[in-house]
Structure formats: C-alpha cells, structure tokens
Phi, psi and omega in degrees: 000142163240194198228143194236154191209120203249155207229138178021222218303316186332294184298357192242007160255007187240003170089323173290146182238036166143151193210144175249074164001142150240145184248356185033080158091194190313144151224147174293155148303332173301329165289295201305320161304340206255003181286303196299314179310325191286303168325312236192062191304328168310321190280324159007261178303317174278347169278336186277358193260334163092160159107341156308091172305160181200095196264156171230123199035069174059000153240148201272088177264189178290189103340330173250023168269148177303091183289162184216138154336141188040042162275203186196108191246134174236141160248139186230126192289164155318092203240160190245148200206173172180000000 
C-alpha cells in the first residue's frame, strides 16, 4: 500500500487531505494516477489541465516512474513565484 497525500486547493477538491492506495504489485505513477482519476472524479480534471507537481518519497519524478509498497506520493498544486 502506499499512502497518497493532497496539498492546498488540491485537498479541498478531492475532499481528503490523503488516501491509501494497495497497488498489488510493480505499478507506473501513471496507474497510480489513472486509479485516482477514477477513485476520485474531482482530480480528473485538474490533472488533465496539467500543471501538477507529483512526488514520490519527496521528490518530484516522471510518470513512469515505478512506485512500491510504503512509498509516499504528493500531488502538489501550481505554485507562482516571482
């Protein structure tokens, strides 16, 4: 299982400030996303809109990176800076 955890406007569209996934084995982030999208219809749309950071154990990968039981995945919102 890993435990998935949502950050600002994030937590408050998908109602949860975190949730815990069982993946039965090797998974993509992309399965893992493409669970959530399902799991969790609010997240959808803002993921398809792009513009999401998305860590794994605190650093920020790709989509295809490989996820494990008791890893710990953040969706992290758009943040602006100047």
């Amino acid at each position: 299982m890993v435990k998935v955890k949502f950050f600002a406007v994030l937590k408050g569209l998908v109602g949860k400030e975190e949730v815990t996934v069982d993946l039965g084995g090797e998974t993509t982030l992309e399965q893992l996303i493409e669970k959530l999208k399902t799991d969790l219809p609010p997240l959808k749309d803002i993921i398809q809109k792009g513009g999401i950071l998305i860590s794994v154990n605190q650093e920020v990968v790709e989509k295809d990176a490989i996820i494990q039981d008791g890893d710990e995945i953040a969706f992290l919102p758009p943040f602006a800076g100047g």
